[in-house]
PDBQT receptor file of N, H, CA, C and O in Angstrom, charges set to zero:
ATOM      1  N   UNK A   1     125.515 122.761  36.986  1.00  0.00    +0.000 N 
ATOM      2  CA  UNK A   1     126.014 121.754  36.070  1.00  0.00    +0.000 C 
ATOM      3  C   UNK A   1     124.860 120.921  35.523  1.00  0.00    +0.000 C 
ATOM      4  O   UNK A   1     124.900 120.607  34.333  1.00  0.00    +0.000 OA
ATOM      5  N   UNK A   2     123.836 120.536  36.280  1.00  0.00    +0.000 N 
ATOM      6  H   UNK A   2     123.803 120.791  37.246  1.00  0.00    +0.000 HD
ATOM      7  CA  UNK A   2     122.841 119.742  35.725  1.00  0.00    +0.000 C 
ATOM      8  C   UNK A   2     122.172 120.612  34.729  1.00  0.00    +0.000 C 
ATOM      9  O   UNK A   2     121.999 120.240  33.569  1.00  0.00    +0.000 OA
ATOM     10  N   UNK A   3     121.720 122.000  35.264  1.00  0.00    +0.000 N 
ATOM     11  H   UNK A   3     121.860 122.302  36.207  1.00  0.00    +0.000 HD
ATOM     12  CA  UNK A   3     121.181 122.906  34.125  1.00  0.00    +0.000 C 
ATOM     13  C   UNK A   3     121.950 122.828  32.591  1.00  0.00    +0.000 C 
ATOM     14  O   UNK A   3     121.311 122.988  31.551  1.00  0.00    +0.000 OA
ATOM     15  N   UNK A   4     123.182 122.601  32.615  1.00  0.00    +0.000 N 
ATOM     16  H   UNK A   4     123.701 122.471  33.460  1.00  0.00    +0.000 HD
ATOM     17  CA  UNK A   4     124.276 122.632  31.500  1.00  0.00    +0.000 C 
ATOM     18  C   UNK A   4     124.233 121.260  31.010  1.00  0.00    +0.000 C 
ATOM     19  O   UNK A   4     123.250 121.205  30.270  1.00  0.00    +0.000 OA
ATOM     20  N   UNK A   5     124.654 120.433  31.042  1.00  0.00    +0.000 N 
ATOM     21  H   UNK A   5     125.452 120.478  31.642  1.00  0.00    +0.000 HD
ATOM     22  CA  UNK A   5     124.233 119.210  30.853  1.00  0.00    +0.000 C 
ATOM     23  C   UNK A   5     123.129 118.112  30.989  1.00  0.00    +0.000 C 
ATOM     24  O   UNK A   5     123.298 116.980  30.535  1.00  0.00    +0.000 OA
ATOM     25  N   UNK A   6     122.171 118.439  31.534  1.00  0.00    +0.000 N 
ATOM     26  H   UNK A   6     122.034 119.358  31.903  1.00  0.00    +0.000 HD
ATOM     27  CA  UNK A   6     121.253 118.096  31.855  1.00  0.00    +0.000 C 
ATOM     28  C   UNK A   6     121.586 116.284  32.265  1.00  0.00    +0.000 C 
ATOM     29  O   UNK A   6     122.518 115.553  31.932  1.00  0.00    +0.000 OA
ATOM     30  N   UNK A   7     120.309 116.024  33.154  1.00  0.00    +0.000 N 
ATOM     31  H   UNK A   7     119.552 116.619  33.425  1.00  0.00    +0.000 HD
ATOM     32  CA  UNK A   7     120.891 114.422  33.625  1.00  0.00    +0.000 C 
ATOM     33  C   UNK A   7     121.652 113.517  33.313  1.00  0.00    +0.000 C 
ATOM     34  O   UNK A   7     122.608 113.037  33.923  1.00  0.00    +0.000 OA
ATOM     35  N   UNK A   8     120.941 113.134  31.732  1.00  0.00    +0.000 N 
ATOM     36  H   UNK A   8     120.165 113.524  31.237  1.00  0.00    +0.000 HD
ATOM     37  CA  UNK A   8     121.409 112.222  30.549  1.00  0.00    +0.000 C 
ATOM     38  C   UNK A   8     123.407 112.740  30.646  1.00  0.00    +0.000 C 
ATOM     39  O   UNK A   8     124.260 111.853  30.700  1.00  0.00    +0.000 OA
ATOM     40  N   UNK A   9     123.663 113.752  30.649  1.00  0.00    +0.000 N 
ATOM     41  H   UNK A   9     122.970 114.472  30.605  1.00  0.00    +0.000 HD
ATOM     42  CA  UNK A   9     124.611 114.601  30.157  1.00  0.00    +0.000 C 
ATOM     43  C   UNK A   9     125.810 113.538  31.442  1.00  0.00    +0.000 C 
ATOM     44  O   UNK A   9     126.581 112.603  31.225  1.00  0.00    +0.000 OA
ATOM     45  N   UNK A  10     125.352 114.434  32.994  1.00  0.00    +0.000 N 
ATOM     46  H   UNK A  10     124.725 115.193  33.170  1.00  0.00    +0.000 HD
ATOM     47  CA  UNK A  10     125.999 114.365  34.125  1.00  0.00    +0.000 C 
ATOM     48  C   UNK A  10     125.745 112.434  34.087  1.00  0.00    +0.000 C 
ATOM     49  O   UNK A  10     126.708 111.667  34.057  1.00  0.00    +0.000 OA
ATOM     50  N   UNK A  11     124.977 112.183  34.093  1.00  0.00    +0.000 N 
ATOM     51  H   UNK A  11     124.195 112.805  34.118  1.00  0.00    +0.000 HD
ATOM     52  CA  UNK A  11     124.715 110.389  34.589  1.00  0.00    +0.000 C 
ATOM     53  C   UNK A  11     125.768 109.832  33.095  1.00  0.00    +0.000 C 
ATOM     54  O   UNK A  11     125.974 108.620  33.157  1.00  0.00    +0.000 OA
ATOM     55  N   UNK A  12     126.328 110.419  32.017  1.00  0.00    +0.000 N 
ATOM     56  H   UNK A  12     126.160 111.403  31.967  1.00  0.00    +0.000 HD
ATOM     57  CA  UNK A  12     127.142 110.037  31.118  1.00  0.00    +0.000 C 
ATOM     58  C   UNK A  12     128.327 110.114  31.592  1.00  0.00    +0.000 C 
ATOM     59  O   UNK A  12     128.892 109.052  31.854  1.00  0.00    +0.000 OA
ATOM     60  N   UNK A  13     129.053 111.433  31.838  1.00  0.00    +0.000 N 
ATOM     61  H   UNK A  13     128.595 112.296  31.625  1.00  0.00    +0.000 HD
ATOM     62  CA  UNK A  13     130.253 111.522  32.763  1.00  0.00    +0.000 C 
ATOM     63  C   UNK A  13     130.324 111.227  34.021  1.00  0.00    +0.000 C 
ATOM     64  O   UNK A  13     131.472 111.562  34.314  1.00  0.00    +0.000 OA
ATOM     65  N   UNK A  14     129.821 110.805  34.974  1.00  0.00    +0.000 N 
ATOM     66  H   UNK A  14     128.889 110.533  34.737  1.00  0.00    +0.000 HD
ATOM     67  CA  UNK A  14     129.785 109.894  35.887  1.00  0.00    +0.000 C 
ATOM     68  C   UNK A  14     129.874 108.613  35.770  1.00  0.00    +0.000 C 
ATOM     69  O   UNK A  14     130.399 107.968  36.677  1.00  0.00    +0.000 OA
ATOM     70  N   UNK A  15     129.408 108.026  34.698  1.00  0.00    +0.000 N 
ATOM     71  H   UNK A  15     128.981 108.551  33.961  1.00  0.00    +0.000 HD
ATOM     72  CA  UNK A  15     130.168 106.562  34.086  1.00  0.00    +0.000 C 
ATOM     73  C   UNK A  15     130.988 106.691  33.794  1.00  0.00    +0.000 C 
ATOM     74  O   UNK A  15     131.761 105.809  34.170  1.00  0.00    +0.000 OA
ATOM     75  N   UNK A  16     131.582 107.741  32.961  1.00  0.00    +0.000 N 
ATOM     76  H   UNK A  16     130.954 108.457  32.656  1.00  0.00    +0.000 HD
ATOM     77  CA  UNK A  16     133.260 107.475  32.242  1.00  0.00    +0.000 C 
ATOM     78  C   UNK A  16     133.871 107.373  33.588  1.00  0.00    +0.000 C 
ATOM     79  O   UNK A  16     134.392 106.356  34.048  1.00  0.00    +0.000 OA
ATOM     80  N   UNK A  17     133.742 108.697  34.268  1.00  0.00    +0.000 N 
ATOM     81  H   UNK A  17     133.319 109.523  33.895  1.00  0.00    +0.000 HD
ATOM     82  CA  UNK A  17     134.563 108.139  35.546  1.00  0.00    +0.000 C 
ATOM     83  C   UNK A  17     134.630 107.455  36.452  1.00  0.00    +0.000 C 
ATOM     84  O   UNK A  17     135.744 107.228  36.923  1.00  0.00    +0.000 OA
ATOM     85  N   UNK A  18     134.044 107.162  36.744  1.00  0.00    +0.000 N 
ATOM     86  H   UNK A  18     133.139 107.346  36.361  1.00  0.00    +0.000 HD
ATOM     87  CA  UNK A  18     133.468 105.648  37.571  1.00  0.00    +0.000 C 
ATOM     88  C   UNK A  18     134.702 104.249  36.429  1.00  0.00    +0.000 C 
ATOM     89  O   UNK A  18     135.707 103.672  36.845  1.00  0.00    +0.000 OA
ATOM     90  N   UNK A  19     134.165 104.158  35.245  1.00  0.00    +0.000 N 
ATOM     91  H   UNK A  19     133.349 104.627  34.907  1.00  0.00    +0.000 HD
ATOM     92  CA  UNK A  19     135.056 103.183  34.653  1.00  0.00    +0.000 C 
ATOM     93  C   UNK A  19     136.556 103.900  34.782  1.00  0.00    +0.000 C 
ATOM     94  O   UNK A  19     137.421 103.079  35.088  1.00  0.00    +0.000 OA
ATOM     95  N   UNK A  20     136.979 105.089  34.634  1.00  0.00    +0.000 N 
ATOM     96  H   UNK A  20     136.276 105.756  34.386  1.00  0.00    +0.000 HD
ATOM     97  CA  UNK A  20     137.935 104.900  34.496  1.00  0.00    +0.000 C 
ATOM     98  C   UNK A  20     138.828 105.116  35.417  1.00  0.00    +0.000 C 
ATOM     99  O   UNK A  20     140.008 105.279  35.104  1.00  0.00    +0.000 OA
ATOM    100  N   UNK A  21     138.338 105.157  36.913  1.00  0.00    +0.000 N 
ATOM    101  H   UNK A  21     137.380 105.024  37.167  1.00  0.00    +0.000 HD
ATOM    102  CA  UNK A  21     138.647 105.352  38.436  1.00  0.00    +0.000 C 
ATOM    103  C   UNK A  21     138.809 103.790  38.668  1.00  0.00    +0.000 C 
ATOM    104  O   UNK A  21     139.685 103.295  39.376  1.00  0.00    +0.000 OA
ATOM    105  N   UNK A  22     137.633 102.938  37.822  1.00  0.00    +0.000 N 
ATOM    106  H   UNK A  22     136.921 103.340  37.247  1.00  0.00    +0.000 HD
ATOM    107  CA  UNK A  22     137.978 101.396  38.231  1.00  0.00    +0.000 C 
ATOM    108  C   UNK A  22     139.232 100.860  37.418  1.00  0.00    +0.000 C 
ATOM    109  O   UNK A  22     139.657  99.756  37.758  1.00  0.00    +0.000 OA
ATOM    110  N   UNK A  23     139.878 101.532  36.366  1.00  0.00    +0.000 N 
ATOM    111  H   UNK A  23     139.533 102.429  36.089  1.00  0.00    +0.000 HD
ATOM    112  CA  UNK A  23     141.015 101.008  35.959  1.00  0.00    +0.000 C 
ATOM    113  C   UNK A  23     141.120 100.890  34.711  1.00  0.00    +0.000 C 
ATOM    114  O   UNK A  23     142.142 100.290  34.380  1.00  0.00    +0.000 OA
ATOM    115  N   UNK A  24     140.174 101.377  33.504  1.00  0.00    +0.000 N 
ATOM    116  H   UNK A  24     139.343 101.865  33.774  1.00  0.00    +0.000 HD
ATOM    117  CA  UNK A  24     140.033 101.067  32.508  1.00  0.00    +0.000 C 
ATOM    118  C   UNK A  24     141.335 101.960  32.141  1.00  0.00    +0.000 C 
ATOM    119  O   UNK A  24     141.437 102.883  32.949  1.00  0.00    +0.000 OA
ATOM    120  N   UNK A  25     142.495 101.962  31.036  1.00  0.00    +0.000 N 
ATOM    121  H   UNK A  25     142.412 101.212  30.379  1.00  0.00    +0.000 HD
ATOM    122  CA  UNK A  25     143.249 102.467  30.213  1.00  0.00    +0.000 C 
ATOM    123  C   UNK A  25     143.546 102.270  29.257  1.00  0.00    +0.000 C 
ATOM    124  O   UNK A  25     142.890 101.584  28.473  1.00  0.00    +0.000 OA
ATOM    125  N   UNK A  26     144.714 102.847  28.986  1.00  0.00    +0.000 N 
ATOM    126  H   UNK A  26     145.247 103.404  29.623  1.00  0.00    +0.000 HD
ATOM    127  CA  UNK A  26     144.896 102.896  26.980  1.00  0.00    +0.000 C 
ATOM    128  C   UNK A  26     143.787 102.954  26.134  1.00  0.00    +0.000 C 
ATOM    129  O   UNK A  26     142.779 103.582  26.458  1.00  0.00    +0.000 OA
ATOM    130  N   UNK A  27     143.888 102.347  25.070  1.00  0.00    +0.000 N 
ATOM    131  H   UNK A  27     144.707 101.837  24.807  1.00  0.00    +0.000 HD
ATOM    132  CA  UNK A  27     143.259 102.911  23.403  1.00  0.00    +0.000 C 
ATOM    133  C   UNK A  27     141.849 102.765  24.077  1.00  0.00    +0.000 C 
ATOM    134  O   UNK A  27     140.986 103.606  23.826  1.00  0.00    +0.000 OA
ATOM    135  N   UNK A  28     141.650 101.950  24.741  1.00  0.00    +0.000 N 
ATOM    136  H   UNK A  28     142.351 101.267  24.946  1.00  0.00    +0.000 HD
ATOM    137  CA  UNK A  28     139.873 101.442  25.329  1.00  0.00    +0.000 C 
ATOM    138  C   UNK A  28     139.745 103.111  26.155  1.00  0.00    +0.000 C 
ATOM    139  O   UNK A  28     138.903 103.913  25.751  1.00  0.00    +0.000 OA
ATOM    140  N   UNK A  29     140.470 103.375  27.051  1.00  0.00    +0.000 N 
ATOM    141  H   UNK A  29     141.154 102.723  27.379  1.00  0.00    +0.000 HD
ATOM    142  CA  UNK A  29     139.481 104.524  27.985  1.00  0.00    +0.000 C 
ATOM    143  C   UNK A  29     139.926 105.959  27.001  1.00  0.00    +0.000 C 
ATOM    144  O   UNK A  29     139.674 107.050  27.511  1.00  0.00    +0.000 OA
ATOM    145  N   UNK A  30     140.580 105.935  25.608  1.00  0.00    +0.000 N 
ATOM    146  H   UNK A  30     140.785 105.048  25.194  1.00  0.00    +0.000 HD
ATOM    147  CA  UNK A  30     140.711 107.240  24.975  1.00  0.00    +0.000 C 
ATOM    148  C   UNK A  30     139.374 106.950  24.029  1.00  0.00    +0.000 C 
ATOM    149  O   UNK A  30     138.369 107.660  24.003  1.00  0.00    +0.000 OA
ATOM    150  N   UNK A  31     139.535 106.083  23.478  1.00  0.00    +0.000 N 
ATOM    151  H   UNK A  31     140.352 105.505  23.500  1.00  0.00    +0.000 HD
ATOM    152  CA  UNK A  31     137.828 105.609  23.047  1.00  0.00    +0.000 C 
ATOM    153  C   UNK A  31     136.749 105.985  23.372  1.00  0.00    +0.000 C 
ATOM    154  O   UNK A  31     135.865 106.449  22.652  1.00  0.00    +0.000 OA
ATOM    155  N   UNK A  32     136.749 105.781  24.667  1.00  0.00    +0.000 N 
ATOM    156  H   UNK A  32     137.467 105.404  25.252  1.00  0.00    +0.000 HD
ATOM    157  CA  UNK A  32     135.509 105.351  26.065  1.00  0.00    +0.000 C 
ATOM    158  C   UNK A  32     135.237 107.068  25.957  1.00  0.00    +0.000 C 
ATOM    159  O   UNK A  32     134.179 107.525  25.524  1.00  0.00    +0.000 OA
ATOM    160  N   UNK A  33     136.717 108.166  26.569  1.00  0.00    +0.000 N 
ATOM    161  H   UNK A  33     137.576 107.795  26.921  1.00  0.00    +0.000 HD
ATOM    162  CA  UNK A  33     136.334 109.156  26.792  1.00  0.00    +0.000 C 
ATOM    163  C   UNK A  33     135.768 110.091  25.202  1.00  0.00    +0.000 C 
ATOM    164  O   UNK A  33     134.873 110.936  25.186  1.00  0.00    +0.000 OA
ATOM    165  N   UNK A  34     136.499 109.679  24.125  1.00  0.00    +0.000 N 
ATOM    166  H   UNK A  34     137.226 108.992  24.138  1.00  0.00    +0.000 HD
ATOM    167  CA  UNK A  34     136.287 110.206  23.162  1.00  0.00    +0.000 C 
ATOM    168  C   UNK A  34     134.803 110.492  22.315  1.00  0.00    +0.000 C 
ATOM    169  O   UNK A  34     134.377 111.401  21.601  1.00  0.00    +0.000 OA
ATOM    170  N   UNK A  35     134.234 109.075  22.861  1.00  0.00    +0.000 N 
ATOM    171  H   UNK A  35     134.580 108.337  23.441  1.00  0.00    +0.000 HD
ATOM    172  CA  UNK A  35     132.760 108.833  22.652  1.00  0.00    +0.000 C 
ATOM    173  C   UNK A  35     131.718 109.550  23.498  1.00  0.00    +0.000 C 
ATOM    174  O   UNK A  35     130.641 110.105  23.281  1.00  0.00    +0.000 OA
ATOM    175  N   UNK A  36     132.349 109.349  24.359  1.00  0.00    +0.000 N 
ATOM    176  H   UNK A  36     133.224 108.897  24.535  1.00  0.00    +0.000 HD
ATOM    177  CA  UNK A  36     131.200 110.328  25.804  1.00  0.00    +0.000 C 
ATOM    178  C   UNK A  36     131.273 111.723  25.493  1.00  0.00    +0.000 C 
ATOM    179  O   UNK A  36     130.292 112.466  25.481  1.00  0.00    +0.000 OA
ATOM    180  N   UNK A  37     132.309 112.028  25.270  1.00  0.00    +0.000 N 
ATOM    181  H   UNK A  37     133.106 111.425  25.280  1.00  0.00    +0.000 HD
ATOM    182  CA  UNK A  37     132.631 113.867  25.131  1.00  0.00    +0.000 C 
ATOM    183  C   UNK A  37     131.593 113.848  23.913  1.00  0.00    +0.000 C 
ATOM    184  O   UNK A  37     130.616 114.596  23.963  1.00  0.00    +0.000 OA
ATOM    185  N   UNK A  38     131.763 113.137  22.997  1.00  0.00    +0.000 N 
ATOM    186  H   UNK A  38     132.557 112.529  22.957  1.00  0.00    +0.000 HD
ATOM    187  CA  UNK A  38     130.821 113.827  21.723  1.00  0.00    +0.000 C 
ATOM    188  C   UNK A  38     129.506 113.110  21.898  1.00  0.00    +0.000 C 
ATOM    189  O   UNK A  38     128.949 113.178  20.802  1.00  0.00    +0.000 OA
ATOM    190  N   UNK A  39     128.890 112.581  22.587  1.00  0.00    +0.000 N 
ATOM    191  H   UNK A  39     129.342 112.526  23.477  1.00  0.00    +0.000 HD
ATOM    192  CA  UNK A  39     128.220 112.171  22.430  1.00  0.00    +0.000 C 
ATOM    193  C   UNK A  39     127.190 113.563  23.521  1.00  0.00    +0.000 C 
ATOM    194  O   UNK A  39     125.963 113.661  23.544  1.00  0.00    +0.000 OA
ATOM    195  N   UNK A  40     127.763 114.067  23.959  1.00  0.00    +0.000 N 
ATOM    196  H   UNK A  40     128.760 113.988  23.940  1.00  0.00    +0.000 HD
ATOM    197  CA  UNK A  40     127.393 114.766  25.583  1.00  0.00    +0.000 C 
ATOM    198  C   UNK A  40     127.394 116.310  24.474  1.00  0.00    +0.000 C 
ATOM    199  O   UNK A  40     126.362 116.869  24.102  1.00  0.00    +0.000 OA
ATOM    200  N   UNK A  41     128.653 116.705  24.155  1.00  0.00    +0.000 N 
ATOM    201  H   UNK A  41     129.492 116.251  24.457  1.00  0.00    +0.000 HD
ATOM    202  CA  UNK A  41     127.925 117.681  23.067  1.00  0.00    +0.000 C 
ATOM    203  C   UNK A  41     127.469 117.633  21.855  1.00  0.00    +0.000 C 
ATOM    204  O   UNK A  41     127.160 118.679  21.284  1.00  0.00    +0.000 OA
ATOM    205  N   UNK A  42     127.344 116.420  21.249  1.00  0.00    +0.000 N 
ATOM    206  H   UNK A  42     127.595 115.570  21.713  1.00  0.00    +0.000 HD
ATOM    207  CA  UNK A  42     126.096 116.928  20.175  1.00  0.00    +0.000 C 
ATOM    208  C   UNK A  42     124.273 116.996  20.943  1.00  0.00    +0.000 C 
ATOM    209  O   UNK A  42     123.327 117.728  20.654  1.00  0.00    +0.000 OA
ATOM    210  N   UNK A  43     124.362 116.239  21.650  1.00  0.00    +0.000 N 
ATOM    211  H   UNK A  43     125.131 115.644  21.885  1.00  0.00    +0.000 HD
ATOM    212  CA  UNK A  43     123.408 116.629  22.929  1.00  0.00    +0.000 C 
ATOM    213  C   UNK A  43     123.050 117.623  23.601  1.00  0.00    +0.000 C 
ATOM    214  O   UNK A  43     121.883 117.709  23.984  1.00  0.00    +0.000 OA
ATOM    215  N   UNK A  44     124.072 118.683  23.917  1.00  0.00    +0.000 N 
ATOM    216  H   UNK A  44     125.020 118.614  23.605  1.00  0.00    +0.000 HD
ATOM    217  CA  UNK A  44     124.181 119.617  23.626  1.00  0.00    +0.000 C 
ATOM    218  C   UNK A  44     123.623 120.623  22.521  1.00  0.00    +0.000 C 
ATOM    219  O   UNK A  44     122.760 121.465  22.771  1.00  0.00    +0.000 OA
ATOM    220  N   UNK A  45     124.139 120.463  21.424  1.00  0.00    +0.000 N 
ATOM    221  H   UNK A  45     124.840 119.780  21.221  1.00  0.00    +0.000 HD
ATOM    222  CA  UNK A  45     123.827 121.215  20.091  1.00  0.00    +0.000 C 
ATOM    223  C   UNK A  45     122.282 120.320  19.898  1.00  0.00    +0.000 C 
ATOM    224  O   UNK A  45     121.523 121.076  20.505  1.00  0.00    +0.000 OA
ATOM    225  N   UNK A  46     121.949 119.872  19.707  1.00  0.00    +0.000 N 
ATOM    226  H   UNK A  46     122.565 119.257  19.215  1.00  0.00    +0.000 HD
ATOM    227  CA  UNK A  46     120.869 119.532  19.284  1.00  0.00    +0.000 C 
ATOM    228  C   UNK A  46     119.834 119.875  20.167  1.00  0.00    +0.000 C 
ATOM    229  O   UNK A  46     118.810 120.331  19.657  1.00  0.00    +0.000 OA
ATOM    230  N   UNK A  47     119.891 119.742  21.472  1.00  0.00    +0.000 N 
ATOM    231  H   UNK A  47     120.722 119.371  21.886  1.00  0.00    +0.000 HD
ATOM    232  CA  UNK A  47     118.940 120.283  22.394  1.00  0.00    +0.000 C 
ATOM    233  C   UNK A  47     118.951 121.955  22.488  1.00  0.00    +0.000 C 
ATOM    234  O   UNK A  47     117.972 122.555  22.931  1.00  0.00    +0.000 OA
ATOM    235  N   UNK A  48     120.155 122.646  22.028  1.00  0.00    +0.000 N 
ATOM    236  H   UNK A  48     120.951 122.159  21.669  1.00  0.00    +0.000 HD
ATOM    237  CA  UNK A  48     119.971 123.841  21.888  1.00  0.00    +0.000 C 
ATOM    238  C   UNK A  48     119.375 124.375  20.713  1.00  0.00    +0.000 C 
ATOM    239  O   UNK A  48     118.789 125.457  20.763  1.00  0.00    +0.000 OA
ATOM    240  N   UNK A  49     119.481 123.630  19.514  1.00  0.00    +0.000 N 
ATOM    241  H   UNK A  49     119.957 122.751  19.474  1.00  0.00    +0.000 HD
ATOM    242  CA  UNK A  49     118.564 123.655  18.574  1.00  0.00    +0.000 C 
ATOM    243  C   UNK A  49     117.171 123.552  18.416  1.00  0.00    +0.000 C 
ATOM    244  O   UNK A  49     116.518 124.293  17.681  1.00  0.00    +0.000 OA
ATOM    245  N   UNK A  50     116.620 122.460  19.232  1.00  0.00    +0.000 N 
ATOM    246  H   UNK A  50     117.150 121.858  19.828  1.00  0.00    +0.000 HD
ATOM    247  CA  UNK A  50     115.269 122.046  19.195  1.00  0.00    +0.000 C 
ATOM    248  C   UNK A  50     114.261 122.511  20.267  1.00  0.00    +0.000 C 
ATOM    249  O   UNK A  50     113.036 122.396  20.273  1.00  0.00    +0.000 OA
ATOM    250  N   UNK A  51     115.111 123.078  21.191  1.00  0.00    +0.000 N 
ATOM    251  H   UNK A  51     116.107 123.171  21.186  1.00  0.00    +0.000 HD
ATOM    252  CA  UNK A  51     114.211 123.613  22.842  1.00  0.00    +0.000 C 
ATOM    253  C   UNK A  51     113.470 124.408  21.966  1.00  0.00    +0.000 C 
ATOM    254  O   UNK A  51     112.476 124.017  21.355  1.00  0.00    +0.000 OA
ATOM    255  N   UNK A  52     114.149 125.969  21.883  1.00  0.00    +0.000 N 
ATOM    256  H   UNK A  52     114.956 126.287  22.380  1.00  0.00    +0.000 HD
ATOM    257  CA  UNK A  52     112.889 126.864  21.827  1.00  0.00    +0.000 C 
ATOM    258  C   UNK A  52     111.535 126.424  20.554  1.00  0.00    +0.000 C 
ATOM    259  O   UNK A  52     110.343 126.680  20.723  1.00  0.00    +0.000 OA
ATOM    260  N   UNK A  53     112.071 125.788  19.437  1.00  0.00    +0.000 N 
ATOM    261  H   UNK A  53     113.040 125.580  19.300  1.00  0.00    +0.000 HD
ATOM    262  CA  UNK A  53     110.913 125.750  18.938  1.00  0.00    +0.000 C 
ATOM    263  C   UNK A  53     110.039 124.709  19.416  1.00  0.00    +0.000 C 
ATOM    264  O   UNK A  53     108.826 124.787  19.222  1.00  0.00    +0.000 OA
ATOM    265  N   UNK A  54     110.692 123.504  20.176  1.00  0.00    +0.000 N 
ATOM    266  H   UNK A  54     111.677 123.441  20.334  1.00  0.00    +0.000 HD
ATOM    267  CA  UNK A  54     109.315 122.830  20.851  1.00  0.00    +0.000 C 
ATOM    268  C   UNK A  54     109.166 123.668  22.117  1.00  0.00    +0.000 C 
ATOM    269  O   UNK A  54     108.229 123.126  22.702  1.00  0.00    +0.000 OA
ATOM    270  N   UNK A  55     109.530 124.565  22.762  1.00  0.00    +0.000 N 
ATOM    271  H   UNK A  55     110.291 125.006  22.286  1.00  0.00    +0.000 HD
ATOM    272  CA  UNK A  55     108.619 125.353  24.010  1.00  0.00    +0.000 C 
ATOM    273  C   UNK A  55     107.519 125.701  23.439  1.00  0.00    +0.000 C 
ATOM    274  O   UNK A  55     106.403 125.473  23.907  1.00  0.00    +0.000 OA
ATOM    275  N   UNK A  56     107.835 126.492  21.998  1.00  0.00    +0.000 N 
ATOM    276  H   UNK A  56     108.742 126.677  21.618  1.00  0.00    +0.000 HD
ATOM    277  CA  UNK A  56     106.601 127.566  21.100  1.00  0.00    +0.000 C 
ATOM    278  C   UNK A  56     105.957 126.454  20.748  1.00  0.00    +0.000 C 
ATOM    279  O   UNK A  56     104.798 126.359  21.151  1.00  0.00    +0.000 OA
ATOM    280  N   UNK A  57     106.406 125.565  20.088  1.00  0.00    +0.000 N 
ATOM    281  H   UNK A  57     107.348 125.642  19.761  1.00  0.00    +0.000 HD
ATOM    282  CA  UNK A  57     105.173 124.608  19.736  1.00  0.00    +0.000 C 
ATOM    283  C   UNK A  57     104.121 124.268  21.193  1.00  0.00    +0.000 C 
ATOM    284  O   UNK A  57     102.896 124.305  21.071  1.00  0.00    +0.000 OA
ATOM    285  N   UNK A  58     104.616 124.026  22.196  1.00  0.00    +0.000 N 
ATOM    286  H   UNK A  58     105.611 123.996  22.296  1.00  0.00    +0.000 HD
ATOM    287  CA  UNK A  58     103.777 123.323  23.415  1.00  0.00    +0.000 C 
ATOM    288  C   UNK A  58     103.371 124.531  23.969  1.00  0.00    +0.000 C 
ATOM    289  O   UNK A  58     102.281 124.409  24.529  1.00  0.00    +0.000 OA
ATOM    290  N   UNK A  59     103.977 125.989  24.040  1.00  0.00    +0.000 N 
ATOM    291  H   UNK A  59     104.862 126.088  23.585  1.00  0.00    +0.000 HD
ATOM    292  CA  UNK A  59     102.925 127.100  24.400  1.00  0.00    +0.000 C 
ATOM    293  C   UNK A  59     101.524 127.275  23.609  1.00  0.00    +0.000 C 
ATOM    294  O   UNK A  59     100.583 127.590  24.337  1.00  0.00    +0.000 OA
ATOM    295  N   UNK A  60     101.313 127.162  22.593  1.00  0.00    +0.000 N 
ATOM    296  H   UNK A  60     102.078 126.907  22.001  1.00  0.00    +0.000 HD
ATOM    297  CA  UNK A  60     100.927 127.719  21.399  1.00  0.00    +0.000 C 
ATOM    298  C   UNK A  60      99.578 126.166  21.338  1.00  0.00    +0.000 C 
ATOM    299  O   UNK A  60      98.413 126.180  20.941  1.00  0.00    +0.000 OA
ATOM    300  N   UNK A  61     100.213 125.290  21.775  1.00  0.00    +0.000 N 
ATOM    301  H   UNK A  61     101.159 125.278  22.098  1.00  0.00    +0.000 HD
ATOM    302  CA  UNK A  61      99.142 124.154  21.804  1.00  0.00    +0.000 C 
ATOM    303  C   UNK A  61      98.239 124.173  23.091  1.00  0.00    +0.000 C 
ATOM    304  O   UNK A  61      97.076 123.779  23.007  1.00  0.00    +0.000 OA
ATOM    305  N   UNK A  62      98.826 124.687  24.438  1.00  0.00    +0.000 N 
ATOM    306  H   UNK A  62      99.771 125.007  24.506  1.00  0.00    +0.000 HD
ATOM    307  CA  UNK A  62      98.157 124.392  25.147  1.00  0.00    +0.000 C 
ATOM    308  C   UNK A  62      97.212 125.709  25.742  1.00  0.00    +0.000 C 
ATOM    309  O   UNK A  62      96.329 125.719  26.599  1.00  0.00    +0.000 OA
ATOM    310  N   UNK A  63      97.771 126.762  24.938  1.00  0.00    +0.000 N 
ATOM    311  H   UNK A  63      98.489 126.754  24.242  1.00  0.00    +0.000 HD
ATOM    312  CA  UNK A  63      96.856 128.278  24.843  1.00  0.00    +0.000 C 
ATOM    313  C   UNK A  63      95.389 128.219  24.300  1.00  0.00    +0.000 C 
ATOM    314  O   UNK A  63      94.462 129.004  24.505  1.00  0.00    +0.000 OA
ATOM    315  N   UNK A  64      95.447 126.662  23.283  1.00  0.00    +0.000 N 
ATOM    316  H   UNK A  64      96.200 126.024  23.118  1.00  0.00    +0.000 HD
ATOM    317  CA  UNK A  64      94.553 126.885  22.162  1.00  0.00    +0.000 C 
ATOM    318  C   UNK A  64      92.895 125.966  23.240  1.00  0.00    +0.000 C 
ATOM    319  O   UNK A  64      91.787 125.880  22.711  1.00  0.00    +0.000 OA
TER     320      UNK A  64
């Protein structure tokens, strides 16, 4: 799971639930969760976007 989400990812959903184990509900914790979910996969998409070409960039720099 950490490989999949990486820290940022898991230490995000571990707050939602944490708040919403302490009691948070209604429009506030559909909010709360609505924000975390997208916020966790465009994090996702964007880190799957940008890895390999910064690996090649930082191979390619430190070859030289």
């Amino acid at each position: 799971m950490s490989g999949w989400f990486g820290i940022r990812g898991i230490g995000s959903l571990f707050s939602l639930l944490f708040v919403l184990q302490a009691g948070l509900d209604g429009s506030a914790a559909q909010t709360l969760v609505s924000l975390t979910l997208w916020a966790v996969a465009m994090s996702l998409v964007f880190h799957g976007l940008t890895a390999r070409s910064l690996l090649q960039g930082d191979g390619a720099r430190l070859a030289a």
